[in-house]
Structures are given as structure tokens and as C-alpha cells.
VEXMARKE-173966 format. One record per residue (C-alpha): y, z, x. Coordinates in steps of 0.25 Angstrom, whole numbers, plus 5000, padded with zeros to 4 digits. Layout:
BEGIN
YZX
...
***
This chain:
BEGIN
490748114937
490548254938
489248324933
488948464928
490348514932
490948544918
491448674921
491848654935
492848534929
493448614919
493748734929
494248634939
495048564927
495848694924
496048734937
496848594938
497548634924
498048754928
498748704941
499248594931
499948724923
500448764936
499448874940
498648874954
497148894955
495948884965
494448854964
493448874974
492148754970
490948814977
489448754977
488548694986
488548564992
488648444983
488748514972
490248444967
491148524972
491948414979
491648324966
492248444958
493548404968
493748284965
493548284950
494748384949
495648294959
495248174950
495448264938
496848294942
497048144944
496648114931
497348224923
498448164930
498448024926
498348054912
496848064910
495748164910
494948234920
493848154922
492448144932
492648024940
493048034956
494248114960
495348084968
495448154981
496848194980
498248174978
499248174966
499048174950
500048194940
500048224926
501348234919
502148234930
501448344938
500748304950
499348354956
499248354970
497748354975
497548414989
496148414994
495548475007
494148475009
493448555020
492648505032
491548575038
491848545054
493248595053
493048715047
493648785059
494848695059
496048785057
496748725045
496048585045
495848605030
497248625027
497748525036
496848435027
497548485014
499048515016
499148375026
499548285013
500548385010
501148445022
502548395017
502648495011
502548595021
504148595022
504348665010
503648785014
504348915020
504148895035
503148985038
502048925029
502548775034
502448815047
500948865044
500648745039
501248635048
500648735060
499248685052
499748535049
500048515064
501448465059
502348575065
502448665077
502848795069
501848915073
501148985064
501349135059
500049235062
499649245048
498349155044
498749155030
500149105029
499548945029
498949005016
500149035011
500748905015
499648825010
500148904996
501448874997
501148714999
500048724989
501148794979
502148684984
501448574982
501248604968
502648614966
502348464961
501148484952
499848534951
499048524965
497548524967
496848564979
495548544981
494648584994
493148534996
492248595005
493148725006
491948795014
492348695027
493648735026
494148795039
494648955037
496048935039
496248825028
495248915018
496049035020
497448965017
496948885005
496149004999
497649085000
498348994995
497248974983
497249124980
498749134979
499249014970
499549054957
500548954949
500548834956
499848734949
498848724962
497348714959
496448744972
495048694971
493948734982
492648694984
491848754996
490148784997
489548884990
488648905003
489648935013
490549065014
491648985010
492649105000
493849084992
493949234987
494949234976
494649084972
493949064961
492548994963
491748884955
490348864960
489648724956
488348734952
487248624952
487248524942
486048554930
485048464926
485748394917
487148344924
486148324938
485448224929
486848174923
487348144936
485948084941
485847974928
487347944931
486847894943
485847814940
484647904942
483347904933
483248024925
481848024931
482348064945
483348174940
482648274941
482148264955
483348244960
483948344952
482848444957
483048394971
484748414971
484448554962
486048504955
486648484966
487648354964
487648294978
486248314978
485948234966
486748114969
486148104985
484748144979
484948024970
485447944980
484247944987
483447914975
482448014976
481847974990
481948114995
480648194993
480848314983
480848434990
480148544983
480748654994
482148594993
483248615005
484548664999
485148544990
486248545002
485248515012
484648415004
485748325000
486148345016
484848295019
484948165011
486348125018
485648135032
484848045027
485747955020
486547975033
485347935044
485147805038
486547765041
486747675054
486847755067
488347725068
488747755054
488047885057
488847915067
489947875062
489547975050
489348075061
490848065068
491448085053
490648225050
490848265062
492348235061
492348295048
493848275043
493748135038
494948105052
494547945052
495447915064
494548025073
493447975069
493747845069
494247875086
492747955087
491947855081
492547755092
492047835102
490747835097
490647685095
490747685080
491647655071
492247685055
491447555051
490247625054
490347705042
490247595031
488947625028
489147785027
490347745017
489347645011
488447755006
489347845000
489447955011
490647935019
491847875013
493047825023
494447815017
495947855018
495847875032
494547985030
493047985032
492348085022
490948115019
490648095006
490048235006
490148345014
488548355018
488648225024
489548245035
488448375036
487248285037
487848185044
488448275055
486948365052
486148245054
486648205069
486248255081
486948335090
487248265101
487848165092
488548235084
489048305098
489448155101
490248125088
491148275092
491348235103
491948095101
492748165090
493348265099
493748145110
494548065098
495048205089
496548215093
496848345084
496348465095
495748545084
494748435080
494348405095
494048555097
493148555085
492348435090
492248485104
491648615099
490548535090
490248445104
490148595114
488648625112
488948725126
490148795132
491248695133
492548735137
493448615134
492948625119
493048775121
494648755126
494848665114
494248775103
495348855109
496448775108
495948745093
495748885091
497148915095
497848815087
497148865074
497549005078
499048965079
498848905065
498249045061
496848975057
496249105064
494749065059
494748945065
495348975077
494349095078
493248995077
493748905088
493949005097
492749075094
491948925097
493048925109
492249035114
490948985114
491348865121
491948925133
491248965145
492449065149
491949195144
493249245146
493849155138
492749155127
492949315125
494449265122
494249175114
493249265105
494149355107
495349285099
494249215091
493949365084
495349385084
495749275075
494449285067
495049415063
496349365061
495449275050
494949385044
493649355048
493449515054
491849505057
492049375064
493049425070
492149545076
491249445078
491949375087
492549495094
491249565096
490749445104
492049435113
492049575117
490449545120
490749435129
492049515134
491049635139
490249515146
490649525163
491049365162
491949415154
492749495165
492349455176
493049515189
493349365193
494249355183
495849325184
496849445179
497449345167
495849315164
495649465162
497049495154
496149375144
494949465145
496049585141
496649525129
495149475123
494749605124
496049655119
495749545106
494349585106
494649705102
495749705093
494749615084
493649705083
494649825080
495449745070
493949695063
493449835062
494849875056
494649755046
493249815043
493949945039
493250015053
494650065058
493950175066
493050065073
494349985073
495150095080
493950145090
493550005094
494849955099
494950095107
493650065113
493949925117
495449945121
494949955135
494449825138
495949755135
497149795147
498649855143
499249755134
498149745126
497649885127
498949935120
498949845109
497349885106
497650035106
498850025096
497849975087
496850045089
497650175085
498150085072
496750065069
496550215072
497750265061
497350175052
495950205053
496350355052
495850375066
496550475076
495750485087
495950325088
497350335086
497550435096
496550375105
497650255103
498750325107
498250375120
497550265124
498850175120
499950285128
499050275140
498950105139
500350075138
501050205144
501750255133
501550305118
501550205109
502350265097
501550215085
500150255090
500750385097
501250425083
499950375076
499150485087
500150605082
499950575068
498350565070
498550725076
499450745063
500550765072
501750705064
502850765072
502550685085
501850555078
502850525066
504050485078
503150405085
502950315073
504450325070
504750265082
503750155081
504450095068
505750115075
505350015082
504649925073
505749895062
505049785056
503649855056
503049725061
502449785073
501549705084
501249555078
499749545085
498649545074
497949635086
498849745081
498949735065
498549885064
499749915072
500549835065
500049895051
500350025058
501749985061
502049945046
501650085041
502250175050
503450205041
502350255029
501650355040
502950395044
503250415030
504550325030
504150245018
505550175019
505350135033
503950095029
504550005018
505349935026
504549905036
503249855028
504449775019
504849725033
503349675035
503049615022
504249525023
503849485038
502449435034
503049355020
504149285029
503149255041
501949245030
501249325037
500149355024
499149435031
500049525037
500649545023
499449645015
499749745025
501349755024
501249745008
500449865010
501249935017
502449905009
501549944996
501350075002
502950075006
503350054991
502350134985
502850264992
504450214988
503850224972
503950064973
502550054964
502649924960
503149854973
501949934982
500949874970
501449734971
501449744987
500049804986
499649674976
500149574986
499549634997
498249654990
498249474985
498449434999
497549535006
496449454996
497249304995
497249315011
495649385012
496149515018
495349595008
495049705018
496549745018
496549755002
495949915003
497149945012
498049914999
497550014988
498150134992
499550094989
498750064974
498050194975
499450264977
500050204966
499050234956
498750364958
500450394958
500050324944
499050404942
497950294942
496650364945
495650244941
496550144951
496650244962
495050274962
494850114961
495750104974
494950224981
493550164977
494050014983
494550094998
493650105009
493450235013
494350215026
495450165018
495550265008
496750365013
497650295006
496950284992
496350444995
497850474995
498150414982
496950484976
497450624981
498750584972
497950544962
497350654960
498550744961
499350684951
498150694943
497950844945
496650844953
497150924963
495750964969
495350794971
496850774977
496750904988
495450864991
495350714992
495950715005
495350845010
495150845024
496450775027
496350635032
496450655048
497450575058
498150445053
497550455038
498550585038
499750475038
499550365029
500550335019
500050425007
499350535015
500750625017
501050605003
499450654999
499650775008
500750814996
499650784988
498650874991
499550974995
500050984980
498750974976
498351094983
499451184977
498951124964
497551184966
498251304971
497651274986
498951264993
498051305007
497451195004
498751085009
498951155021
498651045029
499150945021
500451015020
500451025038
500350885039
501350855027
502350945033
501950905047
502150745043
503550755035
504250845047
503950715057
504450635046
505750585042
505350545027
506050645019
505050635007
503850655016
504850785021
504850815006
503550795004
503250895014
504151005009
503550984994
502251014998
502751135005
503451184993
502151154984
501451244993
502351344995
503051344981
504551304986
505451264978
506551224989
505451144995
505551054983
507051054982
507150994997
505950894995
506950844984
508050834994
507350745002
506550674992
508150614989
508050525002
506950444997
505550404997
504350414989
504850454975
503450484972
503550594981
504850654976
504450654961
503150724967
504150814972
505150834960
503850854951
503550964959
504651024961
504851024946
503651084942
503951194953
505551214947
504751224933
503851334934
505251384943
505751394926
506851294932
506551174921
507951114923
507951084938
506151064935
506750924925
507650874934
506450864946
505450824937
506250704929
506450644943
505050664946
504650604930
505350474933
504850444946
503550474943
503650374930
504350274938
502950274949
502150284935
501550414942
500850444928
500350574933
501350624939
502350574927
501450684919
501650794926
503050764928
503050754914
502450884912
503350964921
504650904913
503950964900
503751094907
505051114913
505651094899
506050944897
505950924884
505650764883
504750704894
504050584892
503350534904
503450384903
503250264913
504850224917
505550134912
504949994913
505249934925
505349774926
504349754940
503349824931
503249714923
502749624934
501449594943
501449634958
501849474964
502949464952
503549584957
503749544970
504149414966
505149454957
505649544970
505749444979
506449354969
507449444965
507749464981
508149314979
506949244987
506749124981
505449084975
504749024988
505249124997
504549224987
503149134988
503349155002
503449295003
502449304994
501549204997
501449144984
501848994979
503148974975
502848944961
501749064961
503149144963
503949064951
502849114943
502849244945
504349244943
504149164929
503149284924
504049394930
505449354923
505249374910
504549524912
505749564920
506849504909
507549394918
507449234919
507849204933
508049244948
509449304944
509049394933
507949454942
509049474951
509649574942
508349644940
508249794946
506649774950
506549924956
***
């Protein structure tokens, strides 16, 4: 029976009723200790029971899982809870909820199997690098399994669970859609447990009147409710152990936390227990998983035995059964474990580890029985550490090798193993632990027992490549934080204490730290230091230098070579050199070879959906936004930048969300969106804004503020900010905004460097840019005509309608109104295809001047994608390529059925029924 939980029952209830209508969603229970929420649990397993027997929900005790059906449909209960001593066990929670169904493993594509059975222990398949593809594979199970019906997963105590199984569960939750899976959570409200993007439920205490409803269905005189209800202030637990004592506790009138108190009656519940049931009580907390054979091999070692524990069972705080020993209540296991002493409890961990035949279990008892440096339980934490790193569980490995560390009495080896513990902290995302950790290597690295002279030539290649990681981490959380300076200026000043190999590989970054921080003096500092390192130029940061000088002749041929090598835009797979590697995949857009830069970022997002590579993904979207965006391909770069922008979130990479608005801010100020483009520029950090500045400058263009669009971006940016993907097309900008004022000096510069840029490139509309601009300022009319020319070999309609309106307005006032029509109706229809509403006015206006007699400026005939969202638009794509339903899921990392429904709402606003009518479709 369930008291004073109306409302949480009837939210719990509907959530169960929509997964029984086929649609998914997820509830995060939060309150203190004993205040139900694990009650609240098993009322909506027993709820689905009863449902599907054919009765009604109702309050007794729950089922802890299994099936129910109702009408033929199947609900499948799975239920995890979480335990405190294994919080830093890589994957123990999922390993708890995915064993009962690892049969359907098989059914997955490869790569999410092979995730998972790396975590089951029930194959030898490795794992990728990315963290999040098990929670896309705990998706895909979770979206299979409910192929059969309704499923229910319920997770108590979700604060103990460890990091890796968190992360995957809260992906999986935030991306179901229509399944017909219902994800209940129930975690401390005093903890820093967080399930962003999941709604949350917080209990509160009971009220007077269902504490006393509860205390008279137990048999308690209503002349005794009010202390009790006093002493437990609401709280459920605390009522019924309150009462359980029967009022022999003194009332406190300066109360310890209700938590504290109820704790305290266990301990003294539990001390007047037999010693060997105490002990007995003692081995299970300190075992924590319920694993009666281990325990059972410990306790014999101990001298007890599973007898001992009748008397624990007896008084309701233990229960043994189905192979398991629980706790009736979490703050048991904590006040028995909290009640012994310590060289008992050392005792217990230490028979446990002797009889543990999983390693990862004995490593976590040898570390709870090291009170000193102890280099066997240090080599064992390792070894742990390692395992959970090949599974990608990078929190908890950074934890083990972090208590590895203080174990050790190596010092060497300790600066190591903080080394890679910072390392994999970062690839977490936990960035200030993470500088945490690296701070206190490189402390202990600067240390002379660190580098002793005694030490071997392999010894000090180790010293080397520790300090090589140590400073790779405190660069890349610095770049995190958004310091790019202190990112680019910090690696520079810490490549000397790392040798040759390492050295290069530092210094690459550091100048892509540098570019991207808009840096020259980093960049070329780089470039130098990098030649001198490894003997010759290397071509990317050589042509990054020249750039930083605004020399494009000699910098653009150096890049150009650099993606000749690098077809597939992959560049260097170690997470020490992402920036490189972010570099790599925009070479094509600084080089202005928007088609080349297509292909490869094209290239890049197939690569991370076939290897599922998820955090890798937000990056390569972008990039293909920006790609898209400049090939008019509005509605492609939007739903590119919408995906990039829900994994960003669903995965917790929020800080990369800001990199994403200037694709947004491009497009609405082509539309003429000036409310959108401010929102954008207010939401951008100050370093970040180049890209949204440049969109302003068009904005305010194509509006006619002329002065705002000259002066916006007056000085220049310097060095690499020169050469982002919008900055050559807002030198145009300004320059026609300066002939507009009537202030043509006033482009000079802007002119050089536009020139200067299109005559080292090979993009013909960047060379047609260059020679509008020349024949704006100069009043040329054979400029124009040969910008036209090589307008007609592609690239960036936007661009060429710019152009043609132009040149248009130029033949007009030239009283040559028949060829004036011919350039401005081709400018007209671009610009209504974009839905540049600005520029479609003055296009408009020109056509009336030059003599058209009808001219309507109207949005273009309606195209079919327009009718749909972002993810039905790439569904619908991918589909109509043939890719089958789960292979689209894949790529997507959606559910399968999730996919179907986005299928189901997109056929009938495109006119078609099936697969081979949308076949037939001309989508643009």
C-alpha cells in the first residue's frame, strides 16, 4: 500500500499507457532516502502485471520483473539497480540489465554487437574509440526488444550507478521516440546525480495526514503519531523504523538529518545481532552485488557460513533468494558496512579478493584492503583500468588508474598513470578533472625522482611520452574551456620536455590550436619549431604560417598538397590530435574548393555512421552544413546543423553547440532574418564570433545599412580569422558596401586581400568574385560580363545571383533594359529559390525599373522537402537511396521503429505510399 503518492501513481501510470500506444518515455524519480522511490518501482512493475492479467492497477507488492500481457502484447520488465561499491566498475550496471537478454545481441548491426558482447565478456570482438556507440547499442536492444510489446525499465538507485552505464542509458532514454519503451529512474536528490533532457519527478514527504494513515494501518495508537511523525519529518522509511522501535528512542529536539537518523536505528538494530550474523552482514555489504557463490567462498574463509544469516532474514533486513542476497534497504548495507571497524572490514576485502574469480572484482577489494603504497594492488588497478578503457568506459578507467597511481611507489610509473588518467578523464568529458589530474602529473614529473639520471633509456622514452600526454590534456582542456590562446601558447611552452616523435605531433597541434584560435604568432611559432623538429616543412602548418602573413600565393599550394594526400579527409586517428584532424576536414572550405570540401566532409559523416563513431559525428555534420549551405542546399545544411546540434546535447557535448550557429546565422541573414541572426550573435562567445560577425555584415547589407556592414568588421580580423569559410565572401561585402556609401577608399584592403586570395586559388567563383569587386569599384562593365563567364562552372549560386543583380542594375542605368531583364530574371529566381527576401526585393525593384512590365516577387514554387522536419528529411533521403529501415536507424542512430514513424508522417506530405513511389520523387 502506497500512501500520499496520488500524483506520482497517475504520472507513472500514463507513462506506462503511452509505451502501451507504442510511444517511448523516460522519468527521472528523485528524493532523499527512504522517501519511496523504490516503492514507486515496484508499484508500476506490479501495475503492468495487473493491467495485464486483466485487472486494475492496484497498491499491494510488485513484481520484481519479467513479462505481462494484455491483449496479446507482452510487457517486458528489465530492472537495474545501482550499487554504491561499484560505482567505478566500467559497465557493471549494464551488464546487470542487458545479461537476461543478451540473446538478442545477434540481431544488431556488428558494430553495436560487438560493443556489447566486449561488455557481456561473451566475445573477443574489440571495441571502436567512440564512448558513445554502447549507448546507441543499448538503443537499438532497447528498440528491438520492443518489437514484441511494451517494455518497462526501471533503475533504482541510479546515483550508484557507474559513469559508463549512466551515460549509455541516459543516450539511449533521450533518443527513444516511438517504441513503446517507458524508462523509469530513481536516483538521490543529494548527490550530483543528472539526467539533463529527462524529465524529473521529486517526491516529497508524506503530510500529516497520510503519515498518520500509514502509522494507524500499522497498528500504531493515534496517541504516538505525532512523535513519530515529528521525529521521521514525512519521511516513509523513517516512519515505519521509528515505529518499529516503538518510540524507545529519545526525541531529539536538534534532530540529525532524517537519513542519519533512520541509519542510526539500523546500527542498532544491527549490533544486537549475533557476532557471526554480523559478520556474515558485513561480507554481503561489502560484496555489494548480491553474488551468493562469492560470498558464500568468502565467508568459508572467515569461518561462517550462509546459515549464519537467519536471524538477519528473521528481522526483515536481509532477504536471501534466487541465488542473491539483498538488503532490504540501501542504508543497511551503509550502516552495517559504517558500523564495523576498520580492521575488520579490511579483513572481510581481503577474503573477498582471495575467492573473487572476476579480476575486476579483486582489484576493487584490493584497493579497499591497501591503507599504504601497495604495488600488487597498484598493478591490479592497472590491469582493471586498462580493461575498462578497451571497453571505452574512460571514467572508470581514469578512476582506476588515478587510485593505481597512489598506490604505486614507482614515481615514474605514477606520473604515467596520472598521465593517461587525465587523458581518459578528458576523453569522458570531465575537462577540469581532467586538468586536474594533469596538473598533478606534470607536478610530480618536475620532481628529480622523476628523472633520475639512474634511469634506463626505455625508462625515459616513458618519462617522454607522459609528458608528451600531459600536455596534450592540458592544451585540449583549455581548448575545451574556450582559452584557444592558452591552449595554443601552453603546448608551445611544454613541447620541450617530450623527444622527436612526440615533439612533432605536439607542435602540429599547437598551430591548429593557434588557426583556430585566430593566433599567428602561435601558428608560425609552430611552423618553425615543427621544420626544425622533423627536418622538413610540413605542408598543412607551412601553408597555415603563409596564410597568417596574408600570403596566399605561397600558403594556398601547401594546403592543396595536403589534401592530395589525404583523400578521405580522415586525417591522424589519435584523440591527441583532433584539432589536426578538424583542420584536415576543412581544408577544402579555406582553399575555397567548396566541392572538394563536400566530398570529403560527406566522406567523414559516412565513416563515423558506419563505425559509429557518435562523438566524432557533430563536427563532420558541421562542416558538411557549411558545405551545403555555400552549394544553396538550405534545407540539407539545416537538417545537418539540427542533427549535429541533438547529439551535441543527447551525448553532453554542449560546449560544441556555439560552433554550430553560424551555418544558422548564415542562412537567416541570406533570408533576411535579423531577430534570428541577433539571437545567434548574443548566444556566441566573444572568441567564437567571426563566423556569426560575417553573417551580421550580410545582414546588414542586404538590408541597406551600409555604414553597420563596412564598419562591423573594421579593422579586419588578423591572421587565420582572414580565412574562415565566410570571411572571403564578407570582404565582397564590405567592399560593395563602401561604393554604396560612396567610400570606395574605404575597400582597399579588402579588395588586396580578395584579389590577392582568388589569384592563388583555383575556385572560379572566388576568381569571379574578385573581378566583381573590381568592377564595382572601378565601374567596369567587362568585369561583370567575365565574372559571368566563370560563374557558369559552378559554385555558390548565392554568389552569382549577387553578381547578375549587379550587373543588372549597372546595364540598367547603361539604358540597356533588354539584356538588364535577362541577368536580373536569373538573379530573381535564385534568390526566391534561397528565400533571400531582401535580396528578392531589390531584384524585384531593378526588374520594374529596367521595364518588366509583370514582376511579382514570390516564394518559388513549393518544393516537397519543405514540407518536412530536419530528421524526416534525411530519413526520407536515405530511403529513397534504397537503405532499408535498420540500416537508416544505424546511420542515424535512431530505433528502427523511431525511423518507420518518421516514414509514416512523411508519405502523405510528399504524395506517395510506399518506398517505390518515393523512388520516383525529384527531392532536389
Amino acid at each position: 500500500m502506497l500512501y500520499g503518492r496520488t500524483t506520482e501513481q497517475a504520472r507513472l501510470a500514463r507513462l506506462l499507457a503511452e509505451a502501451r500506444a507504442g510511444r517511448s518515455g523516460a522519468l527521472l524519480l528523485r528524493g532523499e532516502a527512504g522517501i519511496g522511490k523504490t516503492a514507486l518501482l515496484d508499484w508500476l512493475a506490479g501495475t503492468a502485471a495487473a493491467q495485464a492479467g486483466g485487472g486494475t492497477a492496484g497498491d499491494g507488492e510488485a513484481t520484481g520483473g519479467g513479462k505481462a500481457t494484455r491483449d496479446g502484447r507482452e510487457v517486458r520488465v528489465l530492472r537495474l539497480t545501482g550499487v554504491e561499491p561499484e560505482a567505478d566498475l566500467a559497465f557493471g550496471g549494464l551488464v546487470q540489465l542487458l545479461w537476461p537478454v543478451q540473446d538478442r545481441l545477434n540481431a544488431l548491426p556488428e558494430p553495436q554487437a560487438a560493443a556489447l558482447r566486449a561488455i557481456l565478456g561473451t566475445g573477443r570482438e574489440q571495441r571502436g574509440p567512440d564512448r558513445f556507440l554502447t549507448g546507441l547499442a543499448v538503443l537499438t536492444v532497447l528498440a528491438d526488444l520492443a518489437e514484441d510489446g511494451p517494455l518497462l525499465c526501471l533503475v533504482d538507485d541510479a546515483q550508484w550507478l557507474d559513469r559508463a552505464t549512466a551515460e549509455a542509458l541516459l543516450f539511449a532514454a533521450r533518443r527513444l521516440a516511438a517504441e513503446g519503451v517507458a524508462i523509469v529512474l530513481a536516483g538521490r536528490d543529494d548527490n550530483d546525480f543528472t539526467a539533463p533532457g529527462i524529465p524529473e519527478l521529486p517526491l516529497p514527504r508524506l503530510d500529516f495526514d497520510d503519515a498518520s494513515r500509514l502509522l494507524a494501518d500499522r497498528g500504531r495508537a493515534p496517541a504516538l503519531h505525532s512523535q513519530i511523525i515529528t521525529e521521521s519529518a514525512g519521511n516513509p522509511l523513517a516512519l515505519i523504523e521509528f515505529d518499529a522501535a516503538r518510540s524507545d528512542q529519545p526525541h531529539q529536539h536538534a534532530p540529525l538529518p532524517v537519513a542519519d537518523r533512520v541509519s542510526s536505528a539500523f546500527r542498532t538494530r544491527i549490533g544486537g545481532l549475533p557476532e557471526r550474523t554480523r559478520l556474515m552482514m558485513l561480507i554481503a555489504a561489502a560484496e555489494a552485488r548480491g553474488d551468493l557463490p562469492l560470498l558464500l567462498r568468502a565467508s568459508e574463509l572467515l569461518g561462517v557460513g550462509i546459515g549464519d544469516l537467519a536471524e538477519a532474514e528473521r528481522t526483515g533486513l536481509m532477504y536471501v533468494m534466487d541465488g542473491a542476497v539483498t538488503f532490504r534497504h540501501p542504508l543497511i548495507a551503509s550502516a552495517t558496512y559504517q558500523g564495523a571497524v576498520l580492521a575488520r572490514r579490511i579483513a572481510v576485502h581481503r577474503a573477498l579478493a582471495e575467492a573473487a574469480t572476476d579480476p575486476d572484482c579483486r582489484a576493487r577489494h584490493l584497493l579497499a584492503v591497501a591503507t599504504g603504497p601497495d604495488e600488487e594492488a597498484a598493478l591490479e588497478l592497472a590491469a582493471a583500468a586498462g580493461r575498462a578503457r578497451g571497453r571505452t568506459a574512460y571514467a572508470a578507467a581514469s578512476g582506476l588508474f588515478g587510485q593505481a597511481a597512489r598506490l604505486t611507489t614507482d614515481p615514474r610509473q605514477r606520473t604515467s598513470w596520472l598521465a593517461e588518467a587525465a587523458a581518459l578523464a578528458l576523453a569522458a568529458g570531465h575537462a577540469a578533472q581532467a586538468d586536474r589530474l594533469a596538473e598533478e602529473a606534470e607536478e610530480l614529473a618536475d620532481e628529480p625522482a622523476a628523472g633520475a639520471s639512474v634511469a634506463s633509456a626505455a625508462g625515459a622514452r616513458v618519462t617522454s611520452a607522459a609528458a608528451a600526454r600531459i600536455a596534450s590534456v592540458r592544451a585540449a582542456v583549455a581548448f575545451e574551456r574556450g582559452d584557444r590562446n592558452e591552449a595554443a601558447h601552453g603546448l608551445l611552452a611544454r613541447v620541450g620536455d617530450a623527444a622527436a616523435p612526440e615533439a612533432a605531433g605536439l607542435l602540429r597541434t599547437a598551430a591548429a590550436y593557434g588557426w583556430l584560435a585566430g593566433d599567428a604568432d602561435a601558428v608560425r611559432t609552430a611552423a618553425g619549431r615543427l621544420a626544425t623538429a622533423v627536418g622538413t616543412a610540413d605542408p598543412l602548418v607551412e601553408g597555415l604560417a603563409r596564410l597568417c602573413d596574408d600570403d596566399a600565393e605561397h600558403g594556398l599550394p601547401p594546403l592543396t598538397r595536403f589534401l592530395e594526400r589525404r583523400p578521405d579527409a580522415a586525417g591522424p586517428r589519435d584523440t591527441d590530435e583532433q584539432a589536426v584532424r578538424m583542420l584536415a576536414l576543412t581544408c577544402g572550405l579555406i582553399l575555397g574548393d567548396d566541392e572538394a570540401a563536400h566530398g570529403l566532409a560527406s566522406a567523414e559523416v559516412r565513416r563515423c555512421r558506419s563505425q559509429a563513431l557518435i562523438g566524432e559525428l557533430p563536427y563532420a555534420l558541421d562542416v558538411l552544413a557549411q558545405a551545403q549551405l555555400l552549394a544553396g542546399h538550405h534545407r540539407d545544411a539545416e537538417a545537418a546543423v539540427t542533427e549535429a546540434e541533438e547529439i551535441a546535447r543527447d551525448t553532453g557535448m554542449r560546449r560544441r553547440l556555439v560552433h554550430l550557429g553560424a551555418v544558422r546565422a548564415r542562412m537567416a541573414a541570406i533570408e533576411g532574418d535579423a531577430r534570428r541572426v541577433r539571437e545567434l550573435a548574443d548566444a556566441t562567445p566573444p572568441a567564437l564570433r567571426t563566423g556569426v560577425d560575417c553573417a551580421l555584415v550580410l545582414l546588414d547589407l542586404g538590408l541597406g545599412d551600409f555604414g553597420s556592414a563596412i564598419g562591423r568588421l573594421d579593422p579586419p580580423p588578423p591572421g587565420p580569422d582572414r580565412y574562415t569559410w565566410l570571411s572571403l565572401s564578407t570582404a565582397a561585402d564590405q567592399i560593395e558596401a563602401a561604393v554604396r556609401l560612396g567610400q570606395p577608399e574605404r575597400a582597399e584592403e579588402a579588395l588586396r586581400h580578395c584579389e590577392s586570395w582568388a589569384r592563388a586559388t583555383t575556385a572560379p567563383w572566388a576568381q569571379a568574385v574578385a573581378l566583381r569587386c573590381r568592377a564595382l569599384i572601378e565601374d567596369r562593365p567587362e568585369l561583370y560580363a567575365q565574372a559571368l563567364h566563370l560563374h557558369e562552372k559552378g559554385g555558390r549560386p548565392f554568389e552569382r545571383a549577387r553578381t547578375e543583380l549587379l550587373y543588372g542594375e549597372w546595364l540598367r542605368r547603361a539604358r540597356r533594359p533588354n539584356e538588364a531583364r535577362e541577368v536580373l530574371r536569373s538573379a530573381l529566381a535564385t534568390f526566391e529559390r534561397l528565400r533571400a527576401e531582401p535580396w528578392t526585393r531589390r531584384t524585384a525593384a531593378e526588374l520594374r525599373a529596367a521595364g518588366e512590365r509583370r514582376v511579382i516577387a514570390r516564394a518559388p514554387a513549393e518544393n516537397p522537402i519543405d514540407r518536412l522536419t530536419s530528421q524526416e528529411l534525411q530519413v526520407v533521403r536515405l530511403a529513397r537511396g534504397g537503405s532499408s529501415s535498420r540500416e537508416i536507424a544505424a546511420q542515424l542512430f535512431l530505433s528502427r521503429r523511431t525511423v518507420e514513424h518518421h516514414l509514416y508522417k512523411a508519405y502523405p506530405k510528399l504524395g506517395v505510399g510506399s518506398r517505390r513511389e518515393l523512388a520516383l520523387l525529384d527531392l532536389g
